[in-house]
LUMNU-985972 format. One record per residue (C-alpha): x, y, z; residue in one letter. Coordinates in nm, 2 decimals. Layout:
! residues N
<atom xx="X" yy="Y" zz="Z" res="A"/>
...
//
This chain:
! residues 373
<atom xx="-13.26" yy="3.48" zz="1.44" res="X"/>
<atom xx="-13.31" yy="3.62" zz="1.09" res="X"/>
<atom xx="-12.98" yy="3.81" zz="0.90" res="X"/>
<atom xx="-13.09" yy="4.16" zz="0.83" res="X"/>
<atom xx="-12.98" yy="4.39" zz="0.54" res="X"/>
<atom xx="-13.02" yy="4.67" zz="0.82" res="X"/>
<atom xx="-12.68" yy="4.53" zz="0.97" res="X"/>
<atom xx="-12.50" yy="4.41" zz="0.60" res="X"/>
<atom xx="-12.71" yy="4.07" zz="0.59" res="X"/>
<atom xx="-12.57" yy="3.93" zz="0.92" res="X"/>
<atom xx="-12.82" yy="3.87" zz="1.21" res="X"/>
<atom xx="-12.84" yy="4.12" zz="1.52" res="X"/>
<atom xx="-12.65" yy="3.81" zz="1.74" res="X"/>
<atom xx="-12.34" yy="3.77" zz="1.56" res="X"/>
<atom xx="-12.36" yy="4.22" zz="1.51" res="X"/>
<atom xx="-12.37" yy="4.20" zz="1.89" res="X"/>
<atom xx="-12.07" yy="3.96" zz="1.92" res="X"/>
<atom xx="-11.84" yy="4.11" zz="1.66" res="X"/>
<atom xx="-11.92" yy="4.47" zz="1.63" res="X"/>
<atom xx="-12.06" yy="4.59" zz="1.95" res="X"/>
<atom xx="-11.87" yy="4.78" zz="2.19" res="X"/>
<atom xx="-11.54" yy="4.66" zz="1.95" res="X"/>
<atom xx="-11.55" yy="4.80" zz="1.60" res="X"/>
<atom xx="-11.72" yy="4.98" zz="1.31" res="X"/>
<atom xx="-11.92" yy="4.83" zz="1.08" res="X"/>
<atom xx="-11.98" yy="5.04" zz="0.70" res="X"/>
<atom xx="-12.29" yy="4.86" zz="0.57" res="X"/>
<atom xx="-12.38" yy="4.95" zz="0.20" res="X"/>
<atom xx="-12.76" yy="4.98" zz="0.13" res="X"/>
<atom xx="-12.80" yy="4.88" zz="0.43" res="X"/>
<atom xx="-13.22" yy="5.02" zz="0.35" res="X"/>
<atom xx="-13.22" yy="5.00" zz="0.00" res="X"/>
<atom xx="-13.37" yy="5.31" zz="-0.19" res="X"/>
<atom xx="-13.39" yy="5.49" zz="0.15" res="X"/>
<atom xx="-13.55" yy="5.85" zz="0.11" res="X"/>
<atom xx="-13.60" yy="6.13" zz="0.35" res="X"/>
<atom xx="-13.89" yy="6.09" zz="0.60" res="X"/>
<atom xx="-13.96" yy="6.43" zz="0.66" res="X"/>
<atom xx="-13.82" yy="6.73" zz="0.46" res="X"/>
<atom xx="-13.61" yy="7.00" zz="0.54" res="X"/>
<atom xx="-13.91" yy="7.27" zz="0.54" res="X"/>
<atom xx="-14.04" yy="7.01" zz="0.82" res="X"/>
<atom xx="-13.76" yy="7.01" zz="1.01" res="X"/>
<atom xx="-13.69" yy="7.37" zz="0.99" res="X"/>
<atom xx="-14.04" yy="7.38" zz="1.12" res="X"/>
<atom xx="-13.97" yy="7.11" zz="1.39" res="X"/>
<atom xx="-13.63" yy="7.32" zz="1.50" res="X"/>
<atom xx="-13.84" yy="7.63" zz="1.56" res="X"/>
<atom xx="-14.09" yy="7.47" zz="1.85" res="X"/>
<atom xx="-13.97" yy="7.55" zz="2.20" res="X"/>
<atom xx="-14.06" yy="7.19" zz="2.28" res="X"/>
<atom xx="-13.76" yy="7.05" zz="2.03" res="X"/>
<atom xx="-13.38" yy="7.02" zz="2.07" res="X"/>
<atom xx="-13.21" yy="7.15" zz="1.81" res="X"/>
<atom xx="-12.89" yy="7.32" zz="1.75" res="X"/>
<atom xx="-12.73" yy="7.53" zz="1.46" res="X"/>
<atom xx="-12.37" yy="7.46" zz="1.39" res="X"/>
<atom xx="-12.20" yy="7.74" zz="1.14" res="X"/>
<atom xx="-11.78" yy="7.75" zz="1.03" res="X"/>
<atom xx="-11.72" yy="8.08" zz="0.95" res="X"/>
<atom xx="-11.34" yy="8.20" zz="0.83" res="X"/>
<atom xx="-11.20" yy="7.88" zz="1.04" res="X"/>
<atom xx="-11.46" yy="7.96" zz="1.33" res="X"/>
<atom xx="-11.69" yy="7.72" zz="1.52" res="X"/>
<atom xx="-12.02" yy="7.88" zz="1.64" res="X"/>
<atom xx="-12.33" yy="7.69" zz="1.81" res="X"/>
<atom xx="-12.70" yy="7.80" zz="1.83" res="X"/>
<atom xx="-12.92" yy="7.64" zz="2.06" res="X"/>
<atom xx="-13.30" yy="7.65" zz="1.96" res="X"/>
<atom xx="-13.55" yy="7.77" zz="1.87" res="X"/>
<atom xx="-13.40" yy="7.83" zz="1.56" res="X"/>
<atom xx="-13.61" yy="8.09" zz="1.37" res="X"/>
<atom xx="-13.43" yy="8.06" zz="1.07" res="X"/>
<atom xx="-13.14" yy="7.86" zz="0.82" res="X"/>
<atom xx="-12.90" yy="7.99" zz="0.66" res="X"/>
<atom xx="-12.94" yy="8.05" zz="0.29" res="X"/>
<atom xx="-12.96" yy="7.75" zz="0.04" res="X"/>
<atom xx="-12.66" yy="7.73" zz="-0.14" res="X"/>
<atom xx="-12.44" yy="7.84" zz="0.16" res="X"/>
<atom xx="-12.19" yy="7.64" zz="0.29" res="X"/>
<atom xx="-12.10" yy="7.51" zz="0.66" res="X"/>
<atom xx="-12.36" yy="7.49" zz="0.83" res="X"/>
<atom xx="-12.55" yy="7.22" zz="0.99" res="X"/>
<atom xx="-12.86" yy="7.18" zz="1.14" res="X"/>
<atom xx="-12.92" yy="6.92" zz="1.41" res="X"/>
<atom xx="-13.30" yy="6.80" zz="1.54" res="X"/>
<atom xx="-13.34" yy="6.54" zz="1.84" res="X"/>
<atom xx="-13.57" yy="6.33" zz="1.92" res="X"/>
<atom xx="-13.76" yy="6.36" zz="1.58" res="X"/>
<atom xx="-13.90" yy="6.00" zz="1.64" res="X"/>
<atom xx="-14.12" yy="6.21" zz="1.91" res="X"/>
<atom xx="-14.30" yy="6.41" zz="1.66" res="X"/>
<atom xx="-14.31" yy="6.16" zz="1.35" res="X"/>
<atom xx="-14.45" yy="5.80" zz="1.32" res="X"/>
<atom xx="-14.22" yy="5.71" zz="1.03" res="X"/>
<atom xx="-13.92" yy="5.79" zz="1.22" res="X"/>
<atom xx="-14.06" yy="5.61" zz="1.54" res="X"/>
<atom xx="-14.09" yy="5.29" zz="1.33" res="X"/>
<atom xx="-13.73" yy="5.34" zz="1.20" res="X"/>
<atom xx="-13.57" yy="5.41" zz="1.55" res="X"/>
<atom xx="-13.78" yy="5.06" zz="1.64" res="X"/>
<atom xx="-13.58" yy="4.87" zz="1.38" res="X"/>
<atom xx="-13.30" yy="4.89" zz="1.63" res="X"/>
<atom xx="-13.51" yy="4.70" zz="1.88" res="X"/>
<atom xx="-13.26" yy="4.43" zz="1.86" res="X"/>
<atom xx="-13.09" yy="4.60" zz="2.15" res="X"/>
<atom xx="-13.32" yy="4.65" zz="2.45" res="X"/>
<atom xx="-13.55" yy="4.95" zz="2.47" res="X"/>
<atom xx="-13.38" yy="5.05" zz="2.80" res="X"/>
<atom xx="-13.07" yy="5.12" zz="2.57" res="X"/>
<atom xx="-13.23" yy="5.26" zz="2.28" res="X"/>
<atom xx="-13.22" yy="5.66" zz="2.31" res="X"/>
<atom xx="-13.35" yy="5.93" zz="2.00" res="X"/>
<atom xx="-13.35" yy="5.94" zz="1.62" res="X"/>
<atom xx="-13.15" yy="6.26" zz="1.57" res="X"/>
<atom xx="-13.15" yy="6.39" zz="1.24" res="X"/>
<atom xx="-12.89" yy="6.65" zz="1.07" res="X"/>
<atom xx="-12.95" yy="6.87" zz="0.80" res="X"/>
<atom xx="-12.64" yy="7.00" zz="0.58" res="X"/>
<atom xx="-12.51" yy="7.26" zz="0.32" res="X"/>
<atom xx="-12.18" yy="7.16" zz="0.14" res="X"/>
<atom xx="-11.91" yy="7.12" zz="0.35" res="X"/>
<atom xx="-12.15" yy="7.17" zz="0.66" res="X"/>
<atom xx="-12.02" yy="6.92" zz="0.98" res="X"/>
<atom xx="-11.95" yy="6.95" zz="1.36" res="X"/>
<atom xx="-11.61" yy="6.87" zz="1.37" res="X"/>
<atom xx="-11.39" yy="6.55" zz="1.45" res="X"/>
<atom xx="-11.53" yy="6.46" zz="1.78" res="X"/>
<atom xx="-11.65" yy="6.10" zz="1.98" res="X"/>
<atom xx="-11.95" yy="5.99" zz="2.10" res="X"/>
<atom xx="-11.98" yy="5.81" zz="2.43" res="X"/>
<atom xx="-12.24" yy="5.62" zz="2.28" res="X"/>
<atom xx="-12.29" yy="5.38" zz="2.01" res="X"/>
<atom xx="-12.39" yy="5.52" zz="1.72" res="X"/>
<atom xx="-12.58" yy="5.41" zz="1.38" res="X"/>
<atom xx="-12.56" yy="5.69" zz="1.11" res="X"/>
<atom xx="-12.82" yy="5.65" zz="0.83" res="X"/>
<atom xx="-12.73" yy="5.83" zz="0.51" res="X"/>
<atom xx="-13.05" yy="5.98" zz="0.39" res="X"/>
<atom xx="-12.98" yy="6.21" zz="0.12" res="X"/>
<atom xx="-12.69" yy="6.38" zz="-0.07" res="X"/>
<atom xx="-12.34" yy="6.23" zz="0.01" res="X"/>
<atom xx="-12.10" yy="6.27" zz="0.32" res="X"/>
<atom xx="-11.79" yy="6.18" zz="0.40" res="X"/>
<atom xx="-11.69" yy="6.00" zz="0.71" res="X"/>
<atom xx="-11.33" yy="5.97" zz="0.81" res="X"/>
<atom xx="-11.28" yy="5.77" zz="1.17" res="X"/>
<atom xx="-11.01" yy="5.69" zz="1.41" res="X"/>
<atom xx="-10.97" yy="5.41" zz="1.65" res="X"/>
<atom xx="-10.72" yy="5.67" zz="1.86" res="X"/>
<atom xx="-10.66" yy="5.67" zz="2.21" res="X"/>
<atom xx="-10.59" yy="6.03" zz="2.20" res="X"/>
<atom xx="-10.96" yy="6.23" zz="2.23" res="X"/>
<atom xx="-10.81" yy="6.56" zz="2.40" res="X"/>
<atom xx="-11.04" yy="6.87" zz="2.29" res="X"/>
<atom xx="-10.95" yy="7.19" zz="2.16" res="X"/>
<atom xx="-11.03" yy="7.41" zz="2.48" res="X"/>
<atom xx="-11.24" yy="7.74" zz="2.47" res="X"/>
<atom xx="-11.52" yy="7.61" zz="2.13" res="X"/>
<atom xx="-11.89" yy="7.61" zz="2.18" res="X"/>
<atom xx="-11.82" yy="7.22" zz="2.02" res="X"/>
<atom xx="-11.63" yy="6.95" zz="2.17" res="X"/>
<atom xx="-11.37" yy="6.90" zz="1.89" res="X"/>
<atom xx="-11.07" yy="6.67" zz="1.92" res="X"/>
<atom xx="-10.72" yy="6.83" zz="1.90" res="X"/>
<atom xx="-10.53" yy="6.58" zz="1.72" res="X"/>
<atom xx="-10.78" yy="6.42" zz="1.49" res="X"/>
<atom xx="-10.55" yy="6.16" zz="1.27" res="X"/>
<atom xx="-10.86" yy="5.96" zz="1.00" res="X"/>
<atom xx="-10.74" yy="5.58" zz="0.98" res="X"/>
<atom xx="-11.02" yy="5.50" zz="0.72" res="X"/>
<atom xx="-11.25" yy="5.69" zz="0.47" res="X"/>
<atom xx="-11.58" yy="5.63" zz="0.33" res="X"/>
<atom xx="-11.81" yy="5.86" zz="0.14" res="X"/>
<atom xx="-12.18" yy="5.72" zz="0.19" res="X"/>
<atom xx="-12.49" yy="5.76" zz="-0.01" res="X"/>
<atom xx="-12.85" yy="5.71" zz="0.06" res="X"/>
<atom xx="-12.93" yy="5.39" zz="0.23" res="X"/>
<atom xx="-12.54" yy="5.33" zz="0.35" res="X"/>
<atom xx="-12.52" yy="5.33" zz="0.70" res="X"/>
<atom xx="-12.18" yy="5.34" zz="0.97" res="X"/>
<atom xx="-12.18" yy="5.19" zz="1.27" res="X"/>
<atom xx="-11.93" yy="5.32" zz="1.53" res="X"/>
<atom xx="-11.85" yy="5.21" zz="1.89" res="X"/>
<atom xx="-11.85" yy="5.45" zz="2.18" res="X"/>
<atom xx="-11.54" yy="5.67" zz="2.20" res="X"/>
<atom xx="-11.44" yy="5.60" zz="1.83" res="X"/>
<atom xx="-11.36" yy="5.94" zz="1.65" res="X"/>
<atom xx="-11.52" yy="6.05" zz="1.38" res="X"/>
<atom xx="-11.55" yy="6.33" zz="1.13" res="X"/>
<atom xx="-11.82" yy="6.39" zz="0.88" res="X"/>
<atom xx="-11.85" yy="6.64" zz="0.61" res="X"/>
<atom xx="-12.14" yy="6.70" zz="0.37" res="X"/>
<atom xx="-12.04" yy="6.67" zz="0.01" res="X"/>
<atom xx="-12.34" yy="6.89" zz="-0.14" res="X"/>
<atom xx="-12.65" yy="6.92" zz="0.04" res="X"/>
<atom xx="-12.72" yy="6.64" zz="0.24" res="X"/>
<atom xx="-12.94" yy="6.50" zz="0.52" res="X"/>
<atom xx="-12.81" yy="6.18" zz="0.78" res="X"/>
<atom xx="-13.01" yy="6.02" zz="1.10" res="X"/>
<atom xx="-12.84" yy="5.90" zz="1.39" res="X"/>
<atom xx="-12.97" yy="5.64" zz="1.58" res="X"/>
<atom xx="-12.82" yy="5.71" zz="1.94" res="X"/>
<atom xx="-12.83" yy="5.49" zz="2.22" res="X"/>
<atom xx="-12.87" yy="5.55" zz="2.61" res="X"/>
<atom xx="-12.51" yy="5.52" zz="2.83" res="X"/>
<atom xx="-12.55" yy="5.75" zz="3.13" res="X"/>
<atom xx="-12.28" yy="5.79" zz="3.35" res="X"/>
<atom xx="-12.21" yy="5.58" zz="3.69" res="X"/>
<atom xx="-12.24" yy="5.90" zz="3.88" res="X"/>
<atom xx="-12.53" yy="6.05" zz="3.67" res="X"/>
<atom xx="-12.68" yy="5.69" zz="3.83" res="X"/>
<atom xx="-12.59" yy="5.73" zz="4.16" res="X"/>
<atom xx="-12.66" yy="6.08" zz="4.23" res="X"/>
<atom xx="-13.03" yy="5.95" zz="4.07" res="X"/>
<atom xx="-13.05" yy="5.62" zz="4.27" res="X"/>
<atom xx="-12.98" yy="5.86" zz="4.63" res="X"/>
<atom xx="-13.26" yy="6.07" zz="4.57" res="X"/>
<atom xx="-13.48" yy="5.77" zz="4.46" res="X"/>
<atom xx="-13.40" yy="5.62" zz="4.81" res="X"/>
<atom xx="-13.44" yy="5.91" zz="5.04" res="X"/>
<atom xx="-13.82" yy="5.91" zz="4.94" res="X"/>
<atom xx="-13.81" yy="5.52" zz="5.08" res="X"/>
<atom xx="-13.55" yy="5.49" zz="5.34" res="X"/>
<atom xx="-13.69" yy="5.45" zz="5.75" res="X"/>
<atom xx="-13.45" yy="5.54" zz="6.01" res="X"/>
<atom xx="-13.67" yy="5.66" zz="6.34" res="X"/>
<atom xx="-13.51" yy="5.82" zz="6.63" res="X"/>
<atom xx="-13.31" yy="6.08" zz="6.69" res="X"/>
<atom xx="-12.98" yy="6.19" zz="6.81" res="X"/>
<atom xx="-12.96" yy="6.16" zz="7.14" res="X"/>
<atom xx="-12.60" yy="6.13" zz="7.37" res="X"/>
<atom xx="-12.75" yy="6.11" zz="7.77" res="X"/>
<atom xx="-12.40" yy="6.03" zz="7.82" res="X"/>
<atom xx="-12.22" yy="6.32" zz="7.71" res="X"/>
<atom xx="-11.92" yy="6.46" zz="7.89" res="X"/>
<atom xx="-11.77" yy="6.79" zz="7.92" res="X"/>
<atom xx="-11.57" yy="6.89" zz="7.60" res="X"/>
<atom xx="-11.20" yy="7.01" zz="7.66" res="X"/>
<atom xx="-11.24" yy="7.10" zz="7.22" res="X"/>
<atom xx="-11.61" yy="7.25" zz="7.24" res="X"/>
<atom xx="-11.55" yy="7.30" zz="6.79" res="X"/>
<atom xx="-11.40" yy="6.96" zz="6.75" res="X"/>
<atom xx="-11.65" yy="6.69" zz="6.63" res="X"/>
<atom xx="-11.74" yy="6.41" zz="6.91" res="X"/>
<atom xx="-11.61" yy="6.07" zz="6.84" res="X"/>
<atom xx="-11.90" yy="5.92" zz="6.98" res="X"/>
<atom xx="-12.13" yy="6.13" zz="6.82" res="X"/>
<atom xx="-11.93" yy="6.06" zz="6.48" res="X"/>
<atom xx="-11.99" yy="5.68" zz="6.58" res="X"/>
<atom xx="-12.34" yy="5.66" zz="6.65" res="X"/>
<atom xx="-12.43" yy="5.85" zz="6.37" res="X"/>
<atom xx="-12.26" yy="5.63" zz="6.13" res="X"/>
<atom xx="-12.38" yy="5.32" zz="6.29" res="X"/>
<atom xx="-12.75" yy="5.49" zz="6.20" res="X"/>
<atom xx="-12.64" yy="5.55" zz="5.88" res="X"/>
<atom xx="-12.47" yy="5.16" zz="5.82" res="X"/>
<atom xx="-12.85" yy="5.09" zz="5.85" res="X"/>
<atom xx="-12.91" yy="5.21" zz="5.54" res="X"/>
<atom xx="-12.95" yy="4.89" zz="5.25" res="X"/>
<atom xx="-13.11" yy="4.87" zz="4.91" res="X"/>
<atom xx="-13.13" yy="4.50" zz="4.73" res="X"/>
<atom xx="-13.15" yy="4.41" zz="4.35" res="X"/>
<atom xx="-13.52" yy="4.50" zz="4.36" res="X"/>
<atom xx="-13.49" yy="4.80" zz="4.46" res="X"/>
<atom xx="-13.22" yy="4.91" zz="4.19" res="X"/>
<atom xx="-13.45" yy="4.72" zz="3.93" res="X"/>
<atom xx="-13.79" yy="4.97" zz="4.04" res="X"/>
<atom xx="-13.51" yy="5.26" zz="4.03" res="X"/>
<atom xx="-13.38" yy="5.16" zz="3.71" res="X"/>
<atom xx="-13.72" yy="5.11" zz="3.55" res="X"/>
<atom xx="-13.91" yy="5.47" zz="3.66" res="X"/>
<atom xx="-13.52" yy="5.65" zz="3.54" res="X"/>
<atom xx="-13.48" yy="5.48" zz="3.26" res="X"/>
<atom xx="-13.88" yy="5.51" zz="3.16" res="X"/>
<atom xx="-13.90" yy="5.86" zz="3.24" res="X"/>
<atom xx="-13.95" yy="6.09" zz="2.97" res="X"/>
<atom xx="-13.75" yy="6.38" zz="2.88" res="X"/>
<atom xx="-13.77" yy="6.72" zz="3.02" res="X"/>
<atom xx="-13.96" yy="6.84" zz="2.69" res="X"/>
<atom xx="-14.18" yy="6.54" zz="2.65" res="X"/>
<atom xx="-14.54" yy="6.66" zz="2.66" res="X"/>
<atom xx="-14.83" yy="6.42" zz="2.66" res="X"/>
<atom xx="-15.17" yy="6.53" zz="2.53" res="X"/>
<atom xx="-15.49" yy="6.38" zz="2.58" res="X"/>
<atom xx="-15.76" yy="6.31" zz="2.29" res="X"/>
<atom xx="-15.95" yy="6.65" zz="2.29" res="X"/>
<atom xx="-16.27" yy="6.46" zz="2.35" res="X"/>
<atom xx="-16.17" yy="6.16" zz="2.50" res="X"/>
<atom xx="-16.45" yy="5.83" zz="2.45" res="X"/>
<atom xx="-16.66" yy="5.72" zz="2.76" res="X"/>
<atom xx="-16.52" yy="5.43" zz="2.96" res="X"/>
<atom xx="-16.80" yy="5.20" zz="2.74" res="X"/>
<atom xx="-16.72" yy="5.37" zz="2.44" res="X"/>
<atom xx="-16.36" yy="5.30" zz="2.48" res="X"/>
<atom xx="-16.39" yy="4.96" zz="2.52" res="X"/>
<atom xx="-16.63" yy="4.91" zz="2.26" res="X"/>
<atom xx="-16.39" yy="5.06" zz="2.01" res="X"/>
<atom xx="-16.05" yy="4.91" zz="2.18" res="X"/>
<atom xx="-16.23" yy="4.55" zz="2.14" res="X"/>
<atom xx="-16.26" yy="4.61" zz="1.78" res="X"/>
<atom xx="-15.93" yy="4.82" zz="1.67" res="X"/>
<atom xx="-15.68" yy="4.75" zz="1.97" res="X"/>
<atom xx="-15.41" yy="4.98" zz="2.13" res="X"/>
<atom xx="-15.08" yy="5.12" zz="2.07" res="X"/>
<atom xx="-14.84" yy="5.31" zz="2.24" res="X"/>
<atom xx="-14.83" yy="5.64" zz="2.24" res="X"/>
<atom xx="-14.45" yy="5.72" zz="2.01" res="X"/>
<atom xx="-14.35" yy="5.94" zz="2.33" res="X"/>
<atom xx="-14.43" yy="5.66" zz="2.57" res="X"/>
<atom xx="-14.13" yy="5.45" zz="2.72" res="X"/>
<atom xx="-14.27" yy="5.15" zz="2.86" res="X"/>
<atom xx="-14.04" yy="4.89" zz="3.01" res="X"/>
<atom xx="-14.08" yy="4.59" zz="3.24" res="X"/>
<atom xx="-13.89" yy="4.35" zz="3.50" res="X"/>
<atom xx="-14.01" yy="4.09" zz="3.70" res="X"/>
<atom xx="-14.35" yy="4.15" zz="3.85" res="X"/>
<atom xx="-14.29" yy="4.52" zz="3.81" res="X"/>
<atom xx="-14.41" yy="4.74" zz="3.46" res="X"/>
<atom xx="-14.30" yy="5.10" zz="3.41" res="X"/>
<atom xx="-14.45" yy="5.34" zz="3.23" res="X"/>
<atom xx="-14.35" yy="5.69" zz="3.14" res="X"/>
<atom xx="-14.18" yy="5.72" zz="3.52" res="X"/>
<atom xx="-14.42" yy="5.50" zz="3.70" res="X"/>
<atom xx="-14.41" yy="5.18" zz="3.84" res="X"/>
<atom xx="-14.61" yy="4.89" zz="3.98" res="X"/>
<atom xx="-14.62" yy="4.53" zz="4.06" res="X"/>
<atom xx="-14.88" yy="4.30" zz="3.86" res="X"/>
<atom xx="-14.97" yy="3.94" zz="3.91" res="X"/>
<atom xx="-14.90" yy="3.69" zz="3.66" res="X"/>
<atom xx="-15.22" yy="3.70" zz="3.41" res="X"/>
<atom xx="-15.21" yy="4.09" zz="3.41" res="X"/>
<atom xx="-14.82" yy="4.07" zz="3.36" res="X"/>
<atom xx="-14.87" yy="3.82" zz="3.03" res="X"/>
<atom xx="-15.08" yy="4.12" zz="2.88" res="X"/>
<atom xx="-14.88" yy="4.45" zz="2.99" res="X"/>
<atom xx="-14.51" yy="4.25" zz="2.87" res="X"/>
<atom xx="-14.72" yy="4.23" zz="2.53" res="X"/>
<atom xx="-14.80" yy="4.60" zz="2.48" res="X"/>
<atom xx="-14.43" yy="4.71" zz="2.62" res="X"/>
<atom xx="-14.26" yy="4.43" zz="2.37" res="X"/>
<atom xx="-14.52" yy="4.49" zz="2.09" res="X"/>
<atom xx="-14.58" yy="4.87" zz="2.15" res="X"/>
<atom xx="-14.91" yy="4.74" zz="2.07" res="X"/>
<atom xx="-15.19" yy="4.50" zz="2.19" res="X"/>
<atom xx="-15.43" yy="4.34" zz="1.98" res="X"/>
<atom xx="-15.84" yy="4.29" zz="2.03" res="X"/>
<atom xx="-15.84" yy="3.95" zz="2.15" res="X"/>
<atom xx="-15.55" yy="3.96" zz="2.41" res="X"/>
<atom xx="-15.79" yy="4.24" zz="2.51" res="X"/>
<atom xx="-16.04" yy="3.99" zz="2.61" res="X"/>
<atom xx="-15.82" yy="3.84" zz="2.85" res="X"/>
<atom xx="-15.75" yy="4.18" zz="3.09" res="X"/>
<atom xx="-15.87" yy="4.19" zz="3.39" res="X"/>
<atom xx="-16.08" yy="4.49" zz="3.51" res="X"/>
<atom xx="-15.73" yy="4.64" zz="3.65" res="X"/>
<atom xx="-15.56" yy="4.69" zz="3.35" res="X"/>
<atom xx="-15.82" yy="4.80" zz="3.20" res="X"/>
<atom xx="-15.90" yy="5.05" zz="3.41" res="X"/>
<atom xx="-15.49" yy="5.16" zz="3.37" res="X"/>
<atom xx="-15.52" yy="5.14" zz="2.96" res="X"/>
<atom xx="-15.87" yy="5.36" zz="3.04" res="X"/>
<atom xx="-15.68" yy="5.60" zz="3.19" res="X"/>
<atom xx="-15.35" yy="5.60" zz="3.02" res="X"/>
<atom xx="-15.59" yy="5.64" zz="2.68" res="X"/>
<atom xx="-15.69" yy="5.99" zz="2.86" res="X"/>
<atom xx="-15.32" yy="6.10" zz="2.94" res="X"/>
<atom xx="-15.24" yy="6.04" zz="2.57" res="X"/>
<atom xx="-14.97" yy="5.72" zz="2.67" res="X"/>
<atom xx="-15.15" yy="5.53" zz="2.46" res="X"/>
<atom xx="-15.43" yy="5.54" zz="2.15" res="X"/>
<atom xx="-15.69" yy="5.35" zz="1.95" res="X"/>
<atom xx="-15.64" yy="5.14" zz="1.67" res="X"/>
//
């Protein structure tokens, strides 16, 4: 595999090896010349939609505040402390979609948001940690980063922020436009704006094992079989009529034993959870969607893409998209793995669909989950 500037001209095998999970990486220009996608107007604009997380964070006479969107307005320019934080801006923006894919080096079931933060001088969140890997993009202006391998990451109790007690910096770097910081999950961190300044964070998905299990449960109570009911034609006379029966306690649990799940079915869970969009993900259709023929016609000649919003992942026999799932034979499967790896799908693989996916890309063209061209 190619070496990348994006990760300091070493390849995304040997960034996985050495950095990874294990240590920071502070790679200079590591997008040469990089400018602002969108502009602050744009994101103020972006922050004030209902449909958008975004948060205002202010430090007022040594005080930590937090506004949760819409945010109908900024502070004054030329203020200072105060930061303005957007997710999920590679929903709304085709620029920063294509920059969030750059990352595609680590599976798309990993990959999470471009989040992108807006400063005044001296503006910041605090020292804090992630529990997620984090790439942060310097996009405009300057900010300096101190971090902290410490194993102490106790909080401040009673702030609207989660802000580390004892924050002690072990290293310091000020970057500029194009420098980018890689940091491990749980590695502190504190930035501050020096001037006005602008940085994306490229954010990756690490839910919790219980944030899993609670999901997987409720995933299997739609499939799980157990018939019968309780039944005890054997039942004797109770000298403790509030105290629980052992053998009712037994018989139950024995029911309950019956209960199994396999690898498959954790890889269908894992592919609708981890495929599902977020809770303010909209989809919206063309306003005046082509004919079946039409569609074709013009999908032969211009090919498809996904849709930036739609998460489309794929294991084994089974291909998820947006939440749903379903199993494909093998000549289908060689055409769906290329739209979900190339988030796009040329004219002549097109030839090759069968009527089936066809019929899918027909109707995933009328959701809005994908488009022309």
């Amino acid at each position: 595999m190619n070496k990348l500037p994006l990760l300091g001209n070493i390849t995304p095998a040997q960034f996985l090896r050495d950095y990874w999970h294990k240590k920071p990486l502070l790679i200079r220009q590591a997008i040469p010349g990089f400018k602002p996608l969108l502009s602050v107007a744009k994101l103020a604009e972006l922050a004030r939609q209902n449909y958008v997380e975004s948060r205002l964070v202010t430090l007022r006479d040594g005080q930590w505040d937090m506004q949760h969107g819409p945010l109908t307005e900024l502070p004054a320019r030329g203020e200072r402390e105060w930061t303005m934080l957007v997710q999920g801006v590679n929903l709304y923006d085709e620029r920063a979609d294509e920059l969030l894919r750059q990352f595609r080096f680590v599976p798309d079931a990993r990959l999470d948001d471009l989040m992108i933060s807006v400063a005044g001088d001296g503006g910041g969140v605090g020292p804090h940690f992630d529990s997620y890997d984090v790439f942060l993009l310097q996009a405009q202006g300057r900010r300096r980063w101190k971090i902290s391998a410490q194993q102490d990451l106790s909080l401040i109790e009673g702030l609207p922020l989660k802000i580390l007690a004892n924050f002690e910096a072990e290293q310091e770097f000020v970057l500029e436009p194009g420098d980018m910081l890689y940091l491990p999950p749980h590695y502190a961190h504190d930035g501050v704006a020096e001037g006005e300044c602008m940085t994306y964070s490229i954010g990756f998905r690490s839910p919790s094992y219980q944030e899993l299990g609670e999901a997987f449960l409720q995933f299997m109570a739609d499939s799980i079989d157990l018939p019968g009911r309780y039944a005890d034609p054997a039942l004797q006379v109770q000298k403790n009529p509030a105290e629980i029966p052992r053998e009712m306690l037994s018989t139950i649990a024995e029911e309950l034993n019956k209960v199994r799940w396999d690898e498959q079915d954790v890889a269908i869970f894992l592919g609708e959870y981890l495929s599902e969009p977020k809770h303010n993900v909209f989809f919206t259709g063309p306003a005046k969607p082509l004919t079946v023929g039409r569609f074709m016609e013009t999908a032969a000649r211009k090919g498809l893409r996904l849709s930036s919003k739609t998460l489309m992942l794929y294991r084994g026999k089974n291909v998820f998209i947006n939440g749903e799932s379903f199993a494909v034979g093998r000549a289908d499967k060689a055409v769906l793995d290329v739209l979900a790896n190339e988030r796009r799908i040329g004219a002549e693989l097109l030839e090759s669909a069968t009527d089936d996916v066809l019929e899918a890309l027909y109707t995933w063209y009328q959701d809005g989950w994908v488009e022309l061209g």
